[in-house]
BAPA-126360 format. One line per field, with one value per atom (N, C-alpha, C): x, y, z. Coordinates in nm, 3 decimals. Layout:
xx	[X	...]
yy	[Y	...]
zz	[Z	...]
This chain:
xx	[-5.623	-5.585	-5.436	-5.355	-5.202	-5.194	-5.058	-4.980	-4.875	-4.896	-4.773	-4.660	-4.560	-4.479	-4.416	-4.488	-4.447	-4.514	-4.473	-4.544	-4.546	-4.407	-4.387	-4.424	-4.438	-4.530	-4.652	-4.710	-4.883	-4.878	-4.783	-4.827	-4.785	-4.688	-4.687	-4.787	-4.884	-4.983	-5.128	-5.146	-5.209	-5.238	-5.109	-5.062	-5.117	-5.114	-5.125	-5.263	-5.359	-5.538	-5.580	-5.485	-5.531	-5.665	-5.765	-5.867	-5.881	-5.818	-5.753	-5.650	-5.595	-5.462	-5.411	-5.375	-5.349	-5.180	-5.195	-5.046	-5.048	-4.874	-4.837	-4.768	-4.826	-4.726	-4.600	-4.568	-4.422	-4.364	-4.380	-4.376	-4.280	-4.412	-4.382	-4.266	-4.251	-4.129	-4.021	-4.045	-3.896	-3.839	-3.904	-3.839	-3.759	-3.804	-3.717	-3.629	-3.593	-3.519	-3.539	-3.708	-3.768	-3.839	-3.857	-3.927	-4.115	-4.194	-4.353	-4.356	-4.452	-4.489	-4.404	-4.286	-4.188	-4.211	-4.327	-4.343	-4.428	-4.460	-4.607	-4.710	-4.786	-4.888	-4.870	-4.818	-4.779	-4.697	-4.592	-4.469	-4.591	-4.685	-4.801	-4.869	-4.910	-5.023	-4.896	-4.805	-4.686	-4.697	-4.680	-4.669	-4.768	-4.914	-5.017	-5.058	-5.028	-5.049	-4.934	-4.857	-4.752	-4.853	-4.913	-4.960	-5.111	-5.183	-5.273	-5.228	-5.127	-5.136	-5.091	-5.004	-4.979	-5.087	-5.172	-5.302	-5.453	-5.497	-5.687	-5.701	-5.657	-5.722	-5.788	-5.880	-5.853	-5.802	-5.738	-5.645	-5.661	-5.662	-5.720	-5.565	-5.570	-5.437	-5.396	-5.302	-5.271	-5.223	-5.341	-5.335	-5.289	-5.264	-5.247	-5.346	-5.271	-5.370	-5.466	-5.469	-5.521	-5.439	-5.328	-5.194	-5.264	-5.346	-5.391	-5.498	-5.463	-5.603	-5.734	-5.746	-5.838	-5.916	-6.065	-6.171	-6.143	-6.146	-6.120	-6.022	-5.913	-5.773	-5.807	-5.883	-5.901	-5.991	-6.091	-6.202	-6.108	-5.971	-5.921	-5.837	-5.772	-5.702	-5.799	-5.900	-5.991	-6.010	-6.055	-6.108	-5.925	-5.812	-5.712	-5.686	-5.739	-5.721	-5.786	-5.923	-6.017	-5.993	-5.894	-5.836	-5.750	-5.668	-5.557	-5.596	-5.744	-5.763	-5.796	-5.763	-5.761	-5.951	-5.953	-6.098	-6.136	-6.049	-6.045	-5.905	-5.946	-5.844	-5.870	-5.760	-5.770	-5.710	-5.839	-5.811	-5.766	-5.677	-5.621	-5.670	-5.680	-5.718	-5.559	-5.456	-5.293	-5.299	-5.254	-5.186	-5.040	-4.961	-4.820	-4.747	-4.834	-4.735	-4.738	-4.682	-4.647	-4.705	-4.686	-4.806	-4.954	-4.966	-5.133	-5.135	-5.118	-5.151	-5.248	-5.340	-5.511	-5.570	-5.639	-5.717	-5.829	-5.867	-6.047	-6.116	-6.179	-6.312	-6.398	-6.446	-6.534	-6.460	-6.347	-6.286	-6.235	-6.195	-6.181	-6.335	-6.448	-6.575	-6.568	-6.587	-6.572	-6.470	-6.349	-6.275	-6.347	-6.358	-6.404	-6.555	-6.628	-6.744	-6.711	-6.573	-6.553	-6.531	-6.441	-6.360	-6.444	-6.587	-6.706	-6.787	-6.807	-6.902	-6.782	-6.648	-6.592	-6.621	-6.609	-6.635	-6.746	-6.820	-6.958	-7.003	-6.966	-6.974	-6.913	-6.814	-6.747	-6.863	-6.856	-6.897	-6.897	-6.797	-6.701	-6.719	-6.742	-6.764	-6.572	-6.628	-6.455	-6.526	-6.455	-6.423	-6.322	-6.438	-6.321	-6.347	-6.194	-6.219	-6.103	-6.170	-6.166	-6.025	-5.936	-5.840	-5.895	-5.851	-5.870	-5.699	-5.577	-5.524	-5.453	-5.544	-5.494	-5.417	-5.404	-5.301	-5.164	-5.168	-5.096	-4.989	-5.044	-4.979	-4.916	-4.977	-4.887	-5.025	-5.179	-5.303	-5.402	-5.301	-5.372	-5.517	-5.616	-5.707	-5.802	-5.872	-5.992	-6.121	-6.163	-6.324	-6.299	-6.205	-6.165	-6.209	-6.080	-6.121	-6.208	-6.310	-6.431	-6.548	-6.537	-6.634	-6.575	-6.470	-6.422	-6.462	-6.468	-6.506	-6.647	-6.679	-6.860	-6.929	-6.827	-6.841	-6.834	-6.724	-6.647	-6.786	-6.839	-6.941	-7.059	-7.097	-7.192	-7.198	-7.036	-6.991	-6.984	-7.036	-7.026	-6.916	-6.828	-6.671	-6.759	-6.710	-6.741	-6.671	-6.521	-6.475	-6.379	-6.411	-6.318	-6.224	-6.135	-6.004	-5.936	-5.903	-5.803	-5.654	-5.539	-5.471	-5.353	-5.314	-5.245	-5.296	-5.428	-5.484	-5.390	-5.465	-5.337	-5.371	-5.475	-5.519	-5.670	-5.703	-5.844	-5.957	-5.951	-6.002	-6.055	-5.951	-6.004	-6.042	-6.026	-6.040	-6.185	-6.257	-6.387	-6.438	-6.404	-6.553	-6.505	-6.448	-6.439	-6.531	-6.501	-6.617	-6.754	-6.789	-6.906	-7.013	-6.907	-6.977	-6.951	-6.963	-6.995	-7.080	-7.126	-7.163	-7.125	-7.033	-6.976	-6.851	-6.799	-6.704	-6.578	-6.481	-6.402	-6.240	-6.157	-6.014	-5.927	-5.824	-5.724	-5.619	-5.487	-5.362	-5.237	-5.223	-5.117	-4.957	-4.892	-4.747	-4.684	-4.688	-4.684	-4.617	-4.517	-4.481	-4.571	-4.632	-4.714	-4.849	-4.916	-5.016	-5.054	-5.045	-5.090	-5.170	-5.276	-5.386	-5.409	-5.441	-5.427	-5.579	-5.636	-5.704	-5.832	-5.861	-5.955	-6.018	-5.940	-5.891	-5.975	-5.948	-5.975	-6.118	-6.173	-6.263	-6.380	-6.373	-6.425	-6.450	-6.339	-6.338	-6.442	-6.471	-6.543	-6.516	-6.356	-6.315	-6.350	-6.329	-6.415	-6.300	-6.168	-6.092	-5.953	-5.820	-5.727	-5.566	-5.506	-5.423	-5.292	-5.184	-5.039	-4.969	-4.986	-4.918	-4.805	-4.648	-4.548	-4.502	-4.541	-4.497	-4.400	-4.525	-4.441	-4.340	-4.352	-4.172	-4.098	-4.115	-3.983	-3.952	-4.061	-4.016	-3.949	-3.950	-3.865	-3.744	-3.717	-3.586	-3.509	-3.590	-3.541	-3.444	-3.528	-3.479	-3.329	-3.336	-3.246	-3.124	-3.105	-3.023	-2.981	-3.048	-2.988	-2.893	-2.939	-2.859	-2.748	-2.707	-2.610	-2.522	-2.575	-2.485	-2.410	-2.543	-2.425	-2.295	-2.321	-2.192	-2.102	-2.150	-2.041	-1.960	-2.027	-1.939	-1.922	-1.955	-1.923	-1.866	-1.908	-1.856	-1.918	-2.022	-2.125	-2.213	-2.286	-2.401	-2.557	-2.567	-2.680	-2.812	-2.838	-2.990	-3.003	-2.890	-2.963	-3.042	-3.031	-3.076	-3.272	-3.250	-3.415	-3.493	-3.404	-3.420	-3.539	-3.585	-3.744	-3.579	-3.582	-3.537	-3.569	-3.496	-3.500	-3.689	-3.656	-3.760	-3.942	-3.887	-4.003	-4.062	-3.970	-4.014	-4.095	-4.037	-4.089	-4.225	-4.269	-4.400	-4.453	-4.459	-4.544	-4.550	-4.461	-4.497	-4.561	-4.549	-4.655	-4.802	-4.807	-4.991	-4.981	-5.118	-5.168	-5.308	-5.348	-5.475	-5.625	-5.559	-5.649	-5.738]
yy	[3.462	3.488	3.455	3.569	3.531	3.502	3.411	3.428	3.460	3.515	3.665	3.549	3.622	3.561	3.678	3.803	3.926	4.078	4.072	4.232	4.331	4.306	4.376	4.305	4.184	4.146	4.131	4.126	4.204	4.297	4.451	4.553	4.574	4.537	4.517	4.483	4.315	4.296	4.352	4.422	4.513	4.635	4.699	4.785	4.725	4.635	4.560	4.527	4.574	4.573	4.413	4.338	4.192	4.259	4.150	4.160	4.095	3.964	3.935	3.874	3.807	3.750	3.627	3.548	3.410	3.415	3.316	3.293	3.128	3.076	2.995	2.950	2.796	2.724	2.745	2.678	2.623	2.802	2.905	2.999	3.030	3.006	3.065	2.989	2.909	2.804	2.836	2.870	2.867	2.979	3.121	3.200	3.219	3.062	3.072	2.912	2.908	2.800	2.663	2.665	2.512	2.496	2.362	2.290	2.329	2.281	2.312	2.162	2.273	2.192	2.159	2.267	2.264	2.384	2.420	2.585	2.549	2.613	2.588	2.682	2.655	2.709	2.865	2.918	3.019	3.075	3.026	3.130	3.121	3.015	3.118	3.206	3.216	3.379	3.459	3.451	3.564	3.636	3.506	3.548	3.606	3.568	3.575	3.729	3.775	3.929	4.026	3.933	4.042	4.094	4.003	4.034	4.057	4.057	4.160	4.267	4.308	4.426	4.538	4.480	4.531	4.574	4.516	4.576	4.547	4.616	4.604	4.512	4.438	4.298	4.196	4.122	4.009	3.899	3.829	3.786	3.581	3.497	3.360	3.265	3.195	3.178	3.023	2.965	2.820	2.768	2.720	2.667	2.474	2.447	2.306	2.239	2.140	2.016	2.081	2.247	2.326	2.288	2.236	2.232	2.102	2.007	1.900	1.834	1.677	1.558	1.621	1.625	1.633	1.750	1.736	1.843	2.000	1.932	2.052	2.105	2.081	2.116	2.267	2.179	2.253	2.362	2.370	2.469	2.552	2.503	2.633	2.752	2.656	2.724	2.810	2.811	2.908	3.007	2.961	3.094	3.149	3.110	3.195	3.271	3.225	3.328	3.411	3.419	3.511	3.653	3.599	3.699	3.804	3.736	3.763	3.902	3.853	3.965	3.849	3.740	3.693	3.714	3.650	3.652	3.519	3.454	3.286	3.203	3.057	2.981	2.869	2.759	2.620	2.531	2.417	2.280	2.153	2.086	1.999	1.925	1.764	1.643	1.535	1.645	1.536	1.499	1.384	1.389	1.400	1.435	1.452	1.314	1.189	1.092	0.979	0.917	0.884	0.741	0.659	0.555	0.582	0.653	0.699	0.840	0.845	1.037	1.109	1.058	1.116	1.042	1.173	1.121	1.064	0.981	0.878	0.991	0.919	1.051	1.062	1.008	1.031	1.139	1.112	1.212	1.377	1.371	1.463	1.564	1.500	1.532	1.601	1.531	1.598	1.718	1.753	1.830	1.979	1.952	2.046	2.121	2.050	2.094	2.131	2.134	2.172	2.312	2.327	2.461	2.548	2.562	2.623	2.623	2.560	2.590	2.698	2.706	2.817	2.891	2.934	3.065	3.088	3.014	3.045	3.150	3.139	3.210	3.320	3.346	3.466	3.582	3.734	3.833	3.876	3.839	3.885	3.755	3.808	3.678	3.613	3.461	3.338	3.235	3.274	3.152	3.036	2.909	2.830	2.692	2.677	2.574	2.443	2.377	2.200	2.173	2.110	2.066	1.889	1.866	1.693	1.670	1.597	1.593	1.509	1.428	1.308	1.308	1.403	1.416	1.494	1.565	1.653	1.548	1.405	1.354	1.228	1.171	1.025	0.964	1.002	0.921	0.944	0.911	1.003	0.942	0.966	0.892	0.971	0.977	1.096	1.079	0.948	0.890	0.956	0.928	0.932	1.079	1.142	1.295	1.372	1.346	1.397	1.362	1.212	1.156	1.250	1.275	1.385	1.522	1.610	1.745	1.712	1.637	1.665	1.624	1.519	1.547	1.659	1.752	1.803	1.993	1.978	2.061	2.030	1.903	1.881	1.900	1.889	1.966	2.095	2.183	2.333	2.451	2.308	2.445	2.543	2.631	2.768	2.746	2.677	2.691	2.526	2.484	2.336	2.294	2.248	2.252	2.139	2.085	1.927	2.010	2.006	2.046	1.967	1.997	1.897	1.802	1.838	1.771	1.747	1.616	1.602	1.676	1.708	1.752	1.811	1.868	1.977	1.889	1.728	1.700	1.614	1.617	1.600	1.767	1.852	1.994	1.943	1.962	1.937	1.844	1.685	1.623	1.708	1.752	1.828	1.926	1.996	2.101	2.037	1.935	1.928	1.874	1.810	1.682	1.778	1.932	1.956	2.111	2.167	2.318	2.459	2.415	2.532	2.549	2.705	2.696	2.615	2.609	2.512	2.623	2.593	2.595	2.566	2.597	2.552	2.635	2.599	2.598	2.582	2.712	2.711	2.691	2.639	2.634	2.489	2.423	2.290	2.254	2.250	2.229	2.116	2.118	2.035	2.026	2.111	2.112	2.218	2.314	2.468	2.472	2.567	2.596	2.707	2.799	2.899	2.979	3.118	3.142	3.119	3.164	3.094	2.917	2.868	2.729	2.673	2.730	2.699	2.783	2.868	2.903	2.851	2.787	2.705	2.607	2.529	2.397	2.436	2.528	2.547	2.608	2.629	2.682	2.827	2.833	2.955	3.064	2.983	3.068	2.978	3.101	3.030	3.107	3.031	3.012	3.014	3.028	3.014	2.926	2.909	2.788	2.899	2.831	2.900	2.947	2.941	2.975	3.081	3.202	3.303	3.359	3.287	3.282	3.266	3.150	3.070	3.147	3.169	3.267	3.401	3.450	3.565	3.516	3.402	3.329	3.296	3.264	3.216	3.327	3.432	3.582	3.642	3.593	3.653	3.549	3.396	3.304	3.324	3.387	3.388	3.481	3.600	3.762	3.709	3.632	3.590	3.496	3.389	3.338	3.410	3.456	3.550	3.636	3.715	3.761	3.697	3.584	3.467	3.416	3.373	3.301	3.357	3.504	3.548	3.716	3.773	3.876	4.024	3.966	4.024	4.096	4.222	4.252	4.313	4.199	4.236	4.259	4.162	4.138	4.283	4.417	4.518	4.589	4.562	4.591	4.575	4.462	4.429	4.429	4.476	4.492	4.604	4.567	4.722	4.843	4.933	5.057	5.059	5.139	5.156	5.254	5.351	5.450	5.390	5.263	5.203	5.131	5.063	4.956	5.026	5.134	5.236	5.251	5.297	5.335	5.238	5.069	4.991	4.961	5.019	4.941	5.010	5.172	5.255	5.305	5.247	5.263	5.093	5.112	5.001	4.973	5.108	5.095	5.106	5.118	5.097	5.260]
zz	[-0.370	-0.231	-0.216	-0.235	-0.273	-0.100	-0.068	0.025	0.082	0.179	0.215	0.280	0.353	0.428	0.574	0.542	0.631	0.608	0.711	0.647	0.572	0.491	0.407	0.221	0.238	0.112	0.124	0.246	0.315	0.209	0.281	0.222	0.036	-0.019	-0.159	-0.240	-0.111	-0.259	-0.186	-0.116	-0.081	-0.164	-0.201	-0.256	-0.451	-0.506	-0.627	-0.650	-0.518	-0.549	-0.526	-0.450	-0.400	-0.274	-0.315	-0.205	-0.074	-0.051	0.050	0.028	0.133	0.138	0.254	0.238	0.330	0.403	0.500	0.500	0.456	0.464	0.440	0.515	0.570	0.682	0.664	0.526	0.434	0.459	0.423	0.405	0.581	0.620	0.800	0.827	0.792	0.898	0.755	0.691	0.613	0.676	0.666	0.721	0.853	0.922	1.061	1.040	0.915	0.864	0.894	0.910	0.932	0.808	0.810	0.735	0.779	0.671	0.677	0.794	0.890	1.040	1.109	1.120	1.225	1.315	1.288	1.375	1.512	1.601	1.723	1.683	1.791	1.746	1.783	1.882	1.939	1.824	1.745	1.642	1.509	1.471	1.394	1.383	1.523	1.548	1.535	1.619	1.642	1.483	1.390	1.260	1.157	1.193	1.187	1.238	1.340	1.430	1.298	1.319	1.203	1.074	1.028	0.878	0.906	0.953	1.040	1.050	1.130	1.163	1.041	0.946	0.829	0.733	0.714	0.639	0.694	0.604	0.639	0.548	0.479	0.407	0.480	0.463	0.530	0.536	0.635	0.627	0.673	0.591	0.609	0.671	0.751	0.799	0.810	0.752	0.687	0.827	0.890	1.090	1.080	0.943	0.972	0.956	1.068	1.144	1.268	1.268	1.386	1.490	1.481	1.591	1.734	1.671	1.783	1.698	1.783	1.692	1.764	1.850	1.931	1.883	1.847	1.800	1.906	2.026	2.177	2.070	2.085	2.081	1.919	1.817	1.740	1.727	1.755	1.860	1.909	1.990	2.093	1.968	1.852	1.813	1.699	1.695	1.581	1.712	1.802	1.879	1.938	1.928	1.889	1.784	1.689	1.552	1.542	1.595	1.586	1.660	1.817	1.873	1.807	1.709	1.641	1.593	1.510	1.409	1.262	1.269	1.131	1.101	0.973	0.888	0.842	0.867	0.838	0.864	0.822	0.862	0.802	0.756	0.676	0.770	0.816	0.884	0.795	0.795	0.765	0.816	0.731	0.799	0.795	0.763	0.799	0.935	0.931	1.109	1.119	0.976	0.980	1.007	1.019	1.028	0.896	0.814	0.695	0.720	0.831	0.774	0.780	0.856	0.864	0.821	0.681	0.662	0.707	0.717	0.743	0.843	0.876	1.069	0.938	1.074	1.000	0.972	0.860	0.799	0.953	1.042	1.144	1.239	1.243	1.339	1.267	1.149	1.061	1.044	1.044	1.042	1.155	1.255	1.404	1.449	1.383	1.374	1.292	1.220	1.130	1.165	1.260	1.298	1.405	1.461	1.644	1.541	1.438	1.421	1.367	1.284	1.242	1.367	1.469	1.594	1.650	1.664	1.725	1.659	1.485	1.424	1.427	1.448	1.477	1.579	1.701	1.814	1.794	1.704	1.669	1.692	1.702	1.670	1.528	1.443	1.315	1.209	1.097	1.034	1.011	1.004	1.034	0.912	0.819	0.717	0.730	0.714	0.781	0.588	0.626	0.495	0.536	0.475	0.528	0.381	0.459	0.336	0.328	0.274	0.243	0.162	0.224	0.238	0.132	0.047	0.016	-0.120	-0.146	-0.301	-0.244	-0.127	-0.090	0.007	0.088	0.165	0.169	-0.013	-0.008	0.008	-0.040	-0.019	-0.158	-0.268	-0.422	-0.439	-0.361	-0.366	-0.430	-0.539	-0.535	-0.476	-0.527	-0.429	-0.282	-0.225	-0.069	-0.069	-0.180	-0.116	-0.101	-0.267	-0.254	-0.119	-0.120	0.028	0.114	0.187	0.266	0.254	0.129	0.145	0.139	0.063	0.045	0.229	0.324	0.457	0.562	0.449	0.556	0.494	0.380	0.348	0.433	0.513	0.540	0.663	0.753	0.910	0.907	0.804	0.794	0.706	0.678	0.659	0.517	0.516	0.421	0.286	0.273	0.133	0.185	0.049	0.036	-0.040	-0.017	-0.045	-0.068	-0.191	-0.211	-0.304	-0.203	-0.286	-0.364	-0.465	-0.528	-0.662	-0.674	-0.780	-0.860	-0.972	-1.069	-1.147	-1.226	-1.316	-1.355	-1.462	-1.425	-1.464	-1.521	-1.484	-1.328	-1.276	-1.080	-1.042	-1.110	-1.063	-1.069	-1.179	-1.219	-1.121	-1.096	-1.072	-0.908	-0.846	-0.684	-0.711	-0.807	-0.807	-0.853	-0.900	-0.921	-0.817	-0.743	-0.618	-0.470	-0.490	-0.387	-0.438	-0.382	-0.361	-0.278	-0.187	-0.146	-0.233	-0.183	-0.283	-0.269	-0.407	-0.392	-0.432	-0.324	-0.387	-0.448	-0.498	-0.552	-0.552	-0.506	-0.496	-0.601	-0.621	-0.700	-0.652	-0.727	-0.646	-0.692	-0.711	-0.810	-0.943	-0.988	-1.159	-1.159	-1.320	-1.371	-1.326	-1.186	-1.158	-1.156	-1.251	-1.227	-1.372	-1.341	-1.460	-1.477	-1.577	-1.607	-1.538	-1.480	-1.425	-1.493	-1.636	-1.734	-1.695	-1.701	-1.645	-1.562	-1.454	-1.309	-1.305	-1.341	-1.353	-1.431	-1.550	-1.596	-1.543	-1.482	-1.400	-1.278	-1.262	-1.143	-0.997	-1.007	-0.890	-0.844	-0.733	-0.668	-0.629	-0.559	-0.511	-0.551	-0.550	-0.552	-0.453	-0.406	-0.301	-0.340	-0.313	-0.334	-0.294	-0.177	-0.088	-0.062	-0.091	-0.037	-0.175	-0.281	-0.402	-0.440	-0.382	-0.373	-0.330	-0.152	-0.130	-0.194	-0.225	-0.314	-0.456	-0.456	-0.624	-0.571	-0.445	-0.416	-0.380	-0.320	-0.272	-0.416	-0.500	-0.627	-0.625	-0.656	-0.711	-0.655	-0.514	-0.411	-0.475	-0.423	-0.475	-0.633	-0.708	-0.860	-0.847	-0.774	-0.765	-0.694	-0.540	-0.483	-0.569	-0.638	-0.702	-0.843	-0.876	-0.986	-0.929	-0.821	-0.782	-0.717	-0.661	-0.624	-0.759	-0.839	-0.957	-1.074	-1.085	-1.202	-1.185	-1.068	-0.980	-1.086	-1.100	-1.221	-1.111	-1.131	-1.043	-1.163	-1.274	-1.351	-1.297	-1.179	-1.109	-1.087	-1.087	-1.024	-1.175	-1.256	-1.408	-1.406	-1.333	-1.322	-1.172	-1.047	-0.873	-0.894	-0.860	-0.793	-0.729	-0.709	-0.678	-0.541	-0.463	-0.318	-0.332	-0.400	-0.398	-0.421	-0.537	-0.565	-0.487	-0.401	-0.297	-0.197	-0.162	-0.069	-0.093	-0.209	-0.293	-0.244	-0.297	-0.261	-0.129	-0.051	0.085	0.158	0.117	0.175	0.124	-0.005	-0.106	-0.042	0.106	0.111	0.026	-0.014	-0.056	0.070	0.166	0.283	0.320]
């Protein structure tokens, strides 16, 4: 489940036979030159409606902390996404603040069962998946995390999620100590596993984070600095073609 950043890498990996596709917080706020969880909840859907409306995939949407502690608060923002058009969405148990990374497992529980009783009521089926925060926020705990998803499987969420693992063996005992399916997130030096890998280990689905941005920013910053400091223009040797780009952005596959 790669993650887009617009509508025009919607339609590219659309175009490349991806079956669905996510966004990315880190992703969303870079492009408006913020940092991940500097956006509202309002400039996500905005962003969210964008890549919807670009393809018939479905589309799972990186909502945070669901933009509030409060279960209400999170309840409101699934039955916003659902408006959107999205097909799912990932609840966070961060609270974004560095001495307390993570809401209490009781209230995190309670969160996660407000945001599956909203998709619930849906008409449309809403995949909702529970992050557990604690490798990702400064809380490398694994006991913790697993007690958390195997909670947060038992409040309903559909797919579960610890991202940041160190390694495939924490891939493994996550996948073993629960039964719904499990994610994993690529985007990481030193924490990435090959798809064989992760499949073995047990994983069900896998995610980008902002990866892919950055690997297109990479791309862009190598091409600018080369003609800044060497007044060289090689990057166009290996650039997709005006004509080609075109191609993929119009074979959505839809």
């Amino acid at each position: 489940m790669p993650n887009v950043w617009d509508a025009g890498s919607a339609r590219i990996l659309t175009a490349l036979g991806f079956e669905c596709l996510g966004t990315s917080s880190g992703a969303s706020a870079a492009r408006l030159a913020r940092k991940d969880g500097e956006i509202s909840r309002e400039e996500a859907f905005a962003h969210a409606r964008e890549i919807v409306e670009a393809t018939q995939l479905p589309i799972s949407a990186d909502l945070e902390d669901g933009f509030g502690e409060s279960p209400s608060l999170v309840a409101e923002t699934i039955r916003m996404a659902i408006d959107v058009g999205l097909a799912g969405a990932s609840i966070e148990d961060s609270t974004g603040e560095a001495g307390v990374p993570l809401y209490s497992l009781d209230l995190s529980v309670e969160r996660i069962h407000a945001a599956v009783e909203a998709a619930r009521r849906s008409s449309s089926p809403f995949t909702i998946t529970a992050r557990a925060e604690n490798f990702f926020r400064g809380a490398p705990d694994l006991d913790d995390a697993i007690r958390r998803l195997a909670a947060y499987e038992k409040g309903g969420a559909d797919v579960l999620f610890a991202p940041a693992l160190p390694d495939l063996d924490a891939v493994r005992a996550v996948c073993a100590a629960v039964s719904k399916p499990v994610s994993f997130m690529v985007g990481i030096r030193g924490k990435c596993f090959t798809v064989a890998e992760l499949r073995e280990a047990g994983v069900k689905r896998i995610s980008f984070g902002s990866s892919f941005y950055r690997a297109a920013m990479t791309g862009f910053l190598n091409a600018a600095q080369e003609v800044k400091q060497s007044g060289r223009f090689d990057y166009l040797d290996t650039a997709l073609t005006t004509p080609e780009l075109n191609r993929l952005l119009q074979n959505t596959q839809n």
